[in-house]
TIVO-991204 format. One line per field, with one value per residue (C-alpha): residue in one letter; x, y, z. Coordinates in pm, 1 decimal, decimal comma. Layout:
BEGIN
res: [a | ...]
x: [X | ...]
y: [Y | ...]
z: [Z | ...]
This chain:
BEGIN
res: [x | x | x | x | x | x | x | x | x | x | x | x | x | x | x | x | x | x | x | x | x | x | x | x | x | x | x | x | x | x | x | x | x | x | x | x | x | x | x | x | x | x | x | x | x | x | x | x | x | x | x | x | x | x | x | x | x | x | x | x | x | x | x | x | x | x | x | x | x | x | x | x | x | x | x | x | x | x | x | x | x | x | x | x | x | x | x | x | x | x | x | x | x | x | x | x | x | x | x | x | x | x | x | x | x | x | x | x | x | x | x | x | x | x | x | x | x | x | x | x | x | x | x | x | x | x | x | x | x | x | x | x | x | x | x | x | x | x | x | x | x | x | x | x | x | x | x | x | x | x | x | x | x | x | x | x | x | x | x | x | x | x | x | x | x | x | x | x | x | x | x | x | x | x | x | x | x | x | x | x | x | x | x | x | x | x | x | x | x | x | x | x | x | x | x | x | x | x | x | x | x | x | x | x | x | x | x | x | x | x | x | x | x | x | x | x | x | x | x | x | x | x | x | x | x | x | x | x | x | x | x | x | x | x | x | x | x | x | x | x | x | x | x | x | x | x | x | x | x | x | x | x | x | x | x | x | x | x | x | x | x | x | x | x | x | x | x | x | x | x | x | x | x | x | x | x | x | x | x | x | x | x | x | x | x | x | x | x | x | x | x | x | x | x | x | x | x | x | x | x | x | x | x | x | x | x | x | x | x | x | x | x | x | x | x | x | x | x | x | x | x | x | x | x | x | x | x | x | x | x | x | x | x | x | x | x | x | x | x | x | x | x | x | x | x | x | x | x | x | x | x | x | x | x | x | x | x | x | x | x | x | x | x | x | x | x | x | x | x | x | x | x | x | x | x | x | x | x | x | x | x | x | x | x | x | x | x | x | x | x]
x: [3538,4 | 3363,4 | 3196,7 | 3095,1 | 2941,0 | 2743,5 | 2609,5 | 2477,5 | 2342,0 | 2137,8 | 2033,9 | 1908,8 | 1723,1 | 1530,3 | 1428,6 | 1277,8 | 1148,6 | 966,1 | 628,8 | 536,6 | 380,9 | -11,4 | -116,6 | -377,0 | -762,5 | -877,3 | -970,6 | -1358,0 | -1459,0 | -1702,2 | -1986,6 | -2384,8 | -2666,0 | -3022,4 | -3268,9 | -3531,8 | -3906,7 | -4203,7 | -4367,0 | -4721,2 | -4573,8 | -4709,2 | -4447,2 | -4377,3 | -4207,0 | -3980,3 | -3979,1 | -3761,7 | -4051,8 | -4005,4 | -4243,6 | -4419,7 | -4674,3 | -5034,2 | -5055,2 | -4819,4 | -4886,4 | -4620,5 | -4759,9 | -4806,2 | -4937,3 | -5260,2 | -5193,2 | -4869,2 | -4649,6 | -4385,0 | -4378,2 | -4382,7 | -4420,3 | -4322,5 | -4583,2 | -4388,7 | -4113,9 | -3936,9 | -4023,6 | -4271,1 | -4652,1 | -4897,6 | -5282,7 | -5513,5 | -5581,3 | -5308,5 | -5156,5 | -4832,2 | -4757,6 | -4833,1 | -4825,2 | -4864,5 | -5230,8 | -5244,2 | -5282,7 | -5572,8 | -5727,3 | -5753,7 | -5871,4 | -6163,5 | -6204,5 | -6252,3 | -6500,3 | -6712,0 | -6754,2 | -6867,2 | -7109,9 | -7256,0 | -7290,0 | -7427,1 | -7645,0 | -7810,2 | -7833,1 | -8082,1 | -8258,6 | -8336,0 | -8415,1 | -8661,0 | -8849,0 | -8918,3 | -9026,5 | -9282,5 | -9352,3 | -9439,0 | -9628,0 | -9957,5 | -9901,0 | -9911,0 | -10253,3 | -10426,6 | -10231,3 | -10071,5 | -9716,6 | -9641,2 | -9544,6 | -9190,9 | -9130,1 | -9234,2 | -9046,7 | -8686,3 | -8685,9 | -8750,6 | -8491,3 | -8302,8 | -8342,0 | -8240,3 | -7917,0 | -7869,8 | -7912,1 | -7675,5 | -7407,1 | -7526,9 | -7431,9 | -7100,5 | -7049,1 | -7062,6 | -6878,1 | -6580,0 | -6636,8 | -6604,0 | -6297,4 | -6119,4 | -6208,4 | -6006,2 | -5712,3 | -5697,1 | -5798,5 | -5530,7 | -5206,7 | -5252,0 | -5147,0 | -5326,8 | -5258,0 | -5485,7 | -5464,2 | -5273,0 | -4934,2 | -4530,4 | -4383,4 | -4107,5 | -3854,1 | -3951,3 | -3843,8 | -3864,7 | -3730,3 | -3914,9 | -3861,3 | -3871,9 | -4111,2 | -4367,3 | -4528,2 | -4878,6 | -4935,3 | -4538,8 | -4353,7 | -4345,8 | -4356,7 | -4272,2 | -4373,6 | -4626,4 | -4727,8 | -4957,3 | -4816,9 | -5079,5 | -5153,2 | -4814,5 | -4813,9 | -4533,2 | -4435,5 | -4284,2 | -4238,7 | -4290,0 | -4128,5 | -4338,8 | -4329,4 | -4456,1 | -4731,7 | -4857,0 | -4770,0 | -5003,3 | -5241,0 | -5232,8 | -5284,5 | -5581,9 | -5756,1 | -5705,4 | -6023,3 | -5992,2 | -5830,8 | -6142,5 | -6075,7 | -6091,0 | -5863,4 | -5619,6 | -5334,1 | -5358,3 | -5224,6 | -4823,4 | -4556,8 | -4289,0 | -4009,7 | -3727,9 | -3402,7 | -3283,6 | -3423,6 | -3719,5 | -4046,2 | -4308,9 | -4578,2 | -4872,2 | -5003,2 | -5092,9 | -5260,5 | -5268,9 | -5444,6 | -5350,3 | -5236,3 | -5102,2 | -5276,0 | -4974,0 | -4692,7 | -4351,4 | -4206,7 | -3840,4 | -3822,3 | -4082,8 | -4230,0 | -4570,9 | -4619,6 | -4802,6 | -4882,4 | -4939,9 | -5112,5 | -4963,5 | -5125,4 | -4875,1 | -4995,0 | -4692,0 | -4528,7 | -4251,7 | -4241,7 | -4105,9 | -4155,8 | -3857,9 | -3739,8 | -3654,7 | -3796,0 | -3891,2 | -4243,8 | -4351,6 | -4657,7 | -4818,6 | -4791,4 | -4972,6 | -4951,0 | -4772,2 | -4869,7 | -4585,8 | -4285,2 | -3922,6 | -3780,3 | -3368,7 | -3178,4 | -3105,0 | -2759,2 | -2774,0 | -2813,5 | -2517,4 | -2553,1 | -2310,7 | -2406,2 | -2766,8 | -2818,2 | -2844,0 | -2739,1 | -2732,8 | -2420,8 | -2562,6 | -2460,0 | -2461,9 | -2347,6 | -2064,4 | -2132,3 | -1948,4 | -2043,1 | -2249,2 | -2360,5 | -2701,9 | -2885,0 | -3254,5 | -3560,8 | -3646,5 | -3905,7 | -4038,4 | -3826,5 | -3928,2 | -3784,8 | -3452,5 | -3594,0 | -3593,3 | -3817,9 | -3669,4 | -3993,2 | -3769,6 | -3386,6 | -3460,8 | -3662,1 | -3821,5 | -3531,3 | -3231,0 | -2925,3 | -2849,7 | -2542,0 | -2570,7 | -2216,1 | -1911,2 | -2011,3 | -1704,7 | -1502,9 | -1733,3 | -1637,4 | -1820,5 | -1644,2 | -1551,4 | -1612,5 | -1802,4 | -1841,5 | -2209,2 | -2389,6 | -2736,2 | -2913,9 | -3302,0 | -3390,7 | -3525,3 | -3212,4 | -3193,1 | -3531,6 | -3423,0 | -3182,6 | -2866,6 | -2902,0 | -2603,3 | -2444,7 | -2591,9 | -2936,9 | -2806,0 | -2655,9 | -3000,2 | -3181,1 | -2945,8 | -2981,1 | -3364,1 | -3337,9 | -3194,4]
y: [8670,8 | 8992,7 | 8931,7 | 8624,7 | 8777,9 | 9022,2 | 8756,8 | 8565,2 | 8830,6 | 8972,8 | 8574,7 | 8604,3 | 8950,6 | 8787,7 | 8492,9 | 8678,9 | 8972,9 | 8717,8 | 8611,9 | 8234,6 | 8077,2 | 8095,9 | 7773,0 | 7775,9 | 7708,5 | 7347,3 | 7264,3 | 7186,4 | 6816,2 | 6754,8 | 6641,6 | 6579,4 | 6654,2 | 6704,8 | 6921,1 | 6768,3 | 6847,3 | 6741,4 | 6516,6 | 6237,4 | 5915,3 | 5565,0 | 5344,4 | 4990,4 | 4751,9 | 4456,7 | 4093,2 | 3846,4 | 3592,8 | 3291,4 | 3206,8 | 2893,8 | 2800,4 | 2846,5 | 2458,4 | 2228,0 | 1818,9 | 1571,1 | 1362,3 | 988,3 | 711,4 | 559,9 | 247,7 | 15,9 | -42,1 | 31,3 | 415,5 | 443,4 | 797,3 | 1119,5 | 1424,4 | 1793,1 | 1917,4 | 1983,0 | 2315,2 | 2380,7 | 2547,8 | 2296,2 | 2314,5 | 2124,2 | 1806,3 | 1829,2 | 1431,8 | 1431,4 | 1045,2 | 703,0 | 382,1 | 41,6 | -35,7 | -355,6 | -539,1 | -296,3 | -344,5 | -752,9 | -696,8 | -484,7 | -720,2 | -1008,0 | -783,1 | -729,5 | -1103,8 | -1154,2 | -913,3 | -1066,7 | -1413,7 | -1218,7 | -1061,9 | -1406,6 | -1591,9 | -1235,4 | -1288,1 | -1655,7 | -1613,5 | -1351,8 | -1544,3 | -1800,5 | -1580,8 | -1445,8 | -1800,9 | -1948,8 | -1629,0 | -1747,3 | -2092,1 | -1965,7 | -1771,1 | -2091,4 | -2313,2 | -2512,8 | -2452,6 | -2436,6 | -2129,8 | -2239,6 | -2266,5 | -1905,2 | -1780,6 | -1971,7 | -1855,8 | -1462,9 | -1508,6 | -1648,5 | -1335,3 | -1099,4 | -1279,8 | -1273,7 | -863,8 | -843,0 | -1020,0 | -791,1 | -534,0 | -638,3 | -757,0 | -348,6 | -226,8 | -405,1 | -338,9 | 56,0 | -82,8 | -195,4 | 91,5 | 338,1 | 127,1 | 179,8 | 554,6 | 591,3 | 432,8 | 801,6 | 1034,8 | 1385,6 | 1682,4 | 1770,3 | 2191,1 | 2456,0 | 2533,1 | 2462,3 | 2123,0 | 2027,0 | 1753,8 | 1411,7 | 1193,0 | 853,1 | 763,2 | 627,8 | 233,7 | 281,9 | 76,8 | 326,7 | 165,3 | 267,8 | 545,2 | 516,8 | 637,6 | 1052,4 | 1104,1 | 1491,4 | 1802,6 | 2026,7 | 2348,6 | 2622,7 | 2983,7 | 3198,4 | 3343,2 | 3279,6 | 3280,5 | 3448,6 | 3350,6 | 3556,1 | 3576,2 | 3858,1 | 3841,9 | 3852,1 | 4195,0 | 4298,7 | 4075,3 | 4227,1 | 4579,5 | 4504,8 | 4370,3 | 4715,3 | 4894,8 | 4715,4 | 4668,4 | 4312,9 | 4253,3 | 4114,6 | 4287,7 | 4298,8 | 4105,0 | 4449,0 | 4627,6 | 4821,6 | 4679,3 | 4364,9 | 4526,2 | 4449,5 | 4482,8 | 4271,2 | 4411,6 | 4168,6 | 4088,0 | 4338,1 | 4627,5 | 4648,4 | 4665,2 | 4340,2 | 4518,5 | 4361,0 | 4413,8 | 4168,5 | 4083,1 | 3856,2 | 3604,5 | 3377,2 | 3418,7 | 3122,6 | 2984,8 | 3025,7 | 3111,0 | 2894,6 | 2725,5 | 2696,5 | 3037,4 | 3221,3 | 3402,6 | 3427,6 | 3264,3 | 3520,5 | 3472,9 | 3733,8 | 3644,7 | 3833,3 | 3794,7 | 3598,5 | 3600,4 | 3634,6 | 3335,5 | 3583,3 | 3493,2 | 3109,2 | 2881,6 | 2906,4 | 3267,7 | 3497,4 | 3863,0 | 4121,2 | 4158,3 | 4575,2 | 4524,6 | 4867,2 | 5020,2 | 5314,2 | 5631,9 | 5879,4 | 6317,9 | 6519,7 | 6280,0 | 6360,1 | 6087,9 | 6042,7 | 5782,8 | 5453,5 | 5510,5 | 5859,7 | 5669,2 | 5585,7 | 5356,4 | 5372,7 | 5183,4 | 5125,5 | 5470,3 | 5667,5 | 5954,3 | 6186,0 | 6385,4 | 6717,5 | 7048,8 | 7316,7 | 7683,5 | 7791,3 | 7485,2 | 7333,2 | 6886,3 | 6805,7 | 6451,9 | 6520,1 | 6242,6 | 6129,0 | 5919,9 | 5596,7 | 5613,4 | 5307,2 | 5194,5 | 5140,7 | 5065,5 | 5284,8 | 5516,9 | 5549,7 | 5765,8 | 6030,0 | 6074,0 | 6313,8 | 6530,8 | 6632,7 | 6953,3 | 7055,5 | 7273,2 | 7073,2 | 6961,0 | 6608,6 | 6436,6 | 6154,3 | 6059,7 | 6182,0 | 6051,7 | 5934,6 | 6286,2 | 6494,6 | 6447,5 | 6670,3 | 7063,3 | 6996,9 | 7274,2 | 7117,4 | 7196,3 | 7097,7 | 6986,7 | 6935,3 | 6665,5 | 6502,8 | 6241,1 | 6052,8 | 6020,6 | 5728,2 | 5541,1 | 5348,6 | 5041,0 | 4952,5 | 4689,5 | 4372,4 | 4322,8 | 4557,4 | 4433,3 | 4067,5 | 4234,6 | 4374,1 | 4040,2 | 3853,9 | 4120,1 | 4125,9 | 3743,8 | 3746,4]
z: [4762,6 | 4750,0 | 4400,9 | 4571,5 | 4855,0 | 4632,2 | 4447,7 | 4681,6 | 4851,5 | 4505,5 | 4517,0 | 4876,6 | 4830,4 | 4483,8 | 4701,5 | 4969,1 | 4755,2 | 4483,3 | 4488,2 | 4406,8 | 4115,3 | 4062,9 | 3912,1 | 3631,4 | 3740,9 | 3681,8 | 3305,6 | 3310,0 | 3196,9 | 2925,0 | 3023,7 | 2880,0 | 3099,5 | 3055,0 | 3233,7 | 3447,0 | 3361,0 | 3523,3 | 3286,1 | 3305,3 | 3264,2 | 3267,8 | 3357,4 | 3210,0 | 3315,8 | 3059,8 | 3152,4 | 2944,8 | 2785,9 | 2557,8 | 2287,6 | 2181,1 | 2008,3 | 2143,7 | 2019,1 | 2029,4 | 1931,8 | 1872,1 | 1675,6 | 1686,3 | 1466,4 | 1596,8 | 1420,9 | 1366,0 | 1054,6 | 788,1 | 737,3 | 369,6 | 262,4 | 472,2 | 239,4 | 342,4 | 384,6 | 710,4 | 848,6 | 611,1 | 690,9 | 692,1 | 699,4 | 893,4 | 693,4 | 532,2 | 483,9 | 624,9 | 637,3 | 543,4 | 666,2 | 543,7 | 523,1 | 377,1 | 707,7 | 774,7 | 466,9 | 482,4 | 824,6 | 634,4 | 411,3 | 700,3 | 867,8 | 585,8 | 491,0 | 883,2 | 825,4 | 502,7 | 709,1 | 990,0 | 802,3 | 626,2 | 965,0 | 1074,5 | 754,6 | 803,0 | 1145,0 | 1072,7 | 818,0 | 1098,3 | 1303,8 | 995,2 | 916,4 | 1275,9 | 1365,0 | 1199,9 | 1265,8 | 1691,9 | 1618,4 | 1504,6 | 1810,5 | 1537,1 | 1720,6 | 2060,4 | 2206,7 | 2255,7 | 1937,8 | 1808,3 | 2102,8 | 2030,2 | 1688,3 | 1827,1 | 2059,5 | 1747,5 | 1559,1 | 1769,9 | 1836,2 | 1480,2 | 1536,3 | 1795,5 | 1564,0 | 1271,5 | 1474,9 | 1625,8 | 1245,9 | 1155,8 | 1433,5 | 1334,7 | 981,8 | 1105,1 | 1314,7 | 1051,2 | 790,8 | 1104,7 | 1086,1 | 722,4 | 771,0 | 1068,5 | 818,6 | 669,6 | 965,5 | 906,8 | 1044,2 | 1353,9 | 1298,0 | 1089,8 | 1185,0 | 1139,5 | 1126,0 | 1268,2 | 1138,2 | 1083,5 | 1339,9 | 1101,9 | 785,2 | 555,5 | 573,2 | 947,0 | 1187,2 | 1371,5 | 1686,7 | 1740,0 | 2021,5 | 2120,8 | 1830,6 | 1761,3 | 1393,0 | 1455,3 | 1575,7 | 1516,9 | 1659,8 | 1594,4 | 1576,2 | 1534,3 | 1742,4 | 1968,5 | 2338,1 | 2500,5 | 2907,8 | 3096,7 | 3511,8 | 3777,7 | 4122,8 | 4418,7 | 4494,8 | 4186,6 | 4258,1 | 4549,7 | 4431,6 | 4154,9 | 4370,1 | 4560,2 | 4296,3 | 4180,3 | 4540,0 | 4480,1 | 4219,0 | 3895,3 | 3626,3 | 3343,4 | 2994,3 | 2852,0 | 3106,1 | 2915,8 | 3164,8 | 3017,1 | 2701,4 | 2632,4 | 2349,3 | 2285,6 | 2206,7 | 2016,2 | 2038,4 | 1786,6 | 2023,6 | 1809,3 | 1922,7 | 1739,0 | 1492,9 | 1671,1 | 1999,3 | 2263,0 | 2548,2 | 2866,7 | 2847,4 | 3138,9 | 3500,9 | 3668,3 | 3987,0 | 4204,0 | 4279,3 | 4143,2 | 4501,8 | 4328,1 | 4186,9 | 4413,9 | 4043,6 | 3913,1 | 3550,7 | 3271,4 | 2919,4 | 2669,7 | 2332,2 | 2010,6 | 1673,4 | 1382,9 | 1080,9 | 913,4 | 1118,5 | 1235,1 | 1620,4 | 1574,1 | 1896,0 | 2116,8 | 2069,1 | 2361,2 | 2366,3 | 2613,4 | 2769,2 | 2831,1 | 3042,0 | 3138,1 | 3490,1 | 3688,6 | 3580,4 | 3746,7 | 3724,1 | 3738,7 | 3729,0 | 3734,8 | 3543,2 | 3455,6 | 3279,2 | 3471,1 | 3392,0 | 3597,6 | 3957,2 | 4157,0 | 4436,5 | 4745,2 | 5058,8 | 4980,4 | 4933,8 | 4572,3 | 4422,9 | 4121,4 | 4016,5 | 3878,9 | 3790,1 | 4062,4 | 4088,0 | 3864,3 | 3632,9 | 3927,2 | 3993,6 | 4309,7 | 4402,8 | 4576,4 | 4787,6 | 4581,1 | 4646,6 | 4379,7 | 4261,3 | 4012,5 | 3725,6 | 3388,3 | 3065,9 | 3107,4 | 3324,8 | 3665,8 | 3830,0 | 4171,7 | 4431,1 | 4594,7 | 4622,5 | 4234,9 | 4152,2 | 3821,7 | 3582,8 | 3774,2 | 3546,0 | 3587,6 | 3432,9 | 3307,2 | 3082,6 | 3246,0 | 3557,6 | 3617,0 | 3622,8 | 3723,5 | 4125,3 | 4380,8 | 4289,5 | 3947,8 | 3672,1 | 3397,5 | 3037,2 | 2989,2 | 2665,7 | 2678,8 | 2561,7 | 2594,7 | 2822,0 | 2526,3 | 2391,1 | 2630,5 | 2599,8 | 2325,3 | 2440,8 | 2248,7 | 2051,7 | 1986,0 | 2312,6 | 2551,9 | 2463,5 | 2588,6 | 2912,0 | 2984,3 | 2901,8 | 3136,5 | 3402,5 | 3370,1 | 3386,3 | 3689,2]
């Protein structure tokens, strides 16, 4: 009993005498920042846009008939002129034929009636006709004109039926597939042979909303943006993130705007001489925006949004996480511009996001906003296409 007592007595005195357990400091979570400067920027802004061709004919037979030779090859880059199918003529060419023999009889009846008219000319001088006479065989002459002339104007006729069994192409461009077999019956002005269309130089549409409209209208005092102005200048940047050789420019601004989509219709012109932008692709429009002196600019990804309002996570005192209340400013590209609650030298975060919650220590690497300009290509260039599309 008594060893018991002393032992639970030492156990008593440790307990109160002991001091508790310090737990270790918080590890600090990785993070990469960069550090804001003050920088001119012109901002941009990227519109999904759809190209086509700046022509684009189907074309159809001006005449009837048997198709009996198709000339290229589907796909293929034809010229203008170029013979690209051809239809029975023989119909066409008898009708010639017809037309040409009317004209010889047409033109014998003129000549007969004109030597009347030569032969009872002198005979009306010396009263040895009566007037009648010389004057029905004028008026017979210049029927026999008249049906000279309708006799040749369906001589010409006929020769366009024959010219029209060979279907030409009307301009220099990429043909589709054929949409007749050879053997097959093509019905004049109804049936579409194929498709043509003229890619260079291509036409690119793309949409604006509303806002952007009038903002741009702001900016410009609402005159008319000059052929020359330099805002008219765009890129086109492709699916594969990478941005098309040739530069373009917009040439067209619709006359309203779209009632079931509230959007204003553009289209940009891009040179093609290497046929590279095919009719129907999708690619990004970067038309040019104001300029801006002494931005502070961060990554898109940066901005947190809670509540309508936005935020920045960036790194205070003692490399410690605050989330600090900012401004928008415009957004272009994947940058979004702060207009205010960001100074000049300030860390912002902008991976880690996630951990780095208001207090934590951070381990910081620093990295340059133009890390981020370029866009991910595969999958994430798709997300941004579908978000920009909506």
């Amino acid at each position: 009993a008594l060893v018991a007592a002393l032992a639970g007595a030492s156990l008593l005195a440790a307990g109160c005498g002991g001091k508790p357990d310090v737990g270790a400091p918080p590890a600090a979570f990785e993070v990469k920042a960069i550090t804001v400067e003050p920088s001119s920027t012109i901002t941009h802004a990227d519109k999904v846009g759809e190209v086509r061709g700046s022509q684009e004919v189907e074309l159809r037979a001006r005449v009837g008939g048997i198709l009996l030779q198709k000339h290229f090859e589907d796909g293929a880059l034809v010229k203008e002129g170029d013979l690209l199918f051809s239809i029975d003529a023989r119909e066409y060419r008898a009708q010639v034929s017809s037309a040409k023999a009317q004209l010889a009889s047409a033109e014998a009846n003129l000549y007969r009636a004109r030597q009347d008219v030569a032969r009872y000319k002198p005979l009306l001088a010396d009263e040895a006709i009566p007037r009648q006479t010389y004057d029905n065989a004028v008026a017979t002459a210049n029927q026999a004109q008249a049906q000279v002339d309708a006799s040749r104007a369906a001589v010409q006729e006929a020769e366009l039926g024959v010219e029209y069994a060979n279907v030409r192409s009307p301009l220099t461009g990429r043909i589709g597939a054929s949409q007749v077999f050879v053997g097959g019956l093509v019905q004049a002005g109804q049936t579409v042979l194929a498709t043509l269309s003229s890619d260079d130089p291509a036409w690119v549409y793309f949409s604006i909303s509303e806002a952007e409209l009038l903002n741009f209208e702001k900016s410009t005092g609402g005159r008319e943006v000059a052929a020359d102005d330099p805002r008219r200048n765009v890129q086109l940047i492709l699916s594969d993130g990478s941005i098309y050789g040739q530069p373009g420019r917009i040439n067209f601004n619709d006359r309203g705007l779209d009632p079931a989509t509230g959007t204003y219709k553009l289209r940009a012109e891009f040179p093609n001489p290497d046929h590279k932008l095919l009719p129907g692709l999708f690619a990004r429009i970067r038309a040019t925006g104001e300029r801006l002196d002494n931005a502070l600019g961060v990554p898109d990804r940066a901005v947190q949004e809670q509540l309508g309002r936005y935020f920045l996570t960036v790194v205070g005192a003692e490399d410690k996480a605050e989330m600090r209340p900012v401004t928008l400013g415009p957004r272009f590209g994947n940058r979004q511009v702060i207009r205010d609650g960001l100074k000049a030298g300030d860390r912002v975060v902008v991976e880690g996001i996630q951990k780095a919650r208001p207090g934590t220590p951070l381990k910081v690497i620093a990295v340059k906003l133009e890390d981020f300009d370029a866009p991910a290509a595969g999958a994430s260039d798709a997300a941004t296409a579908s978000a920009d599309a909506s």
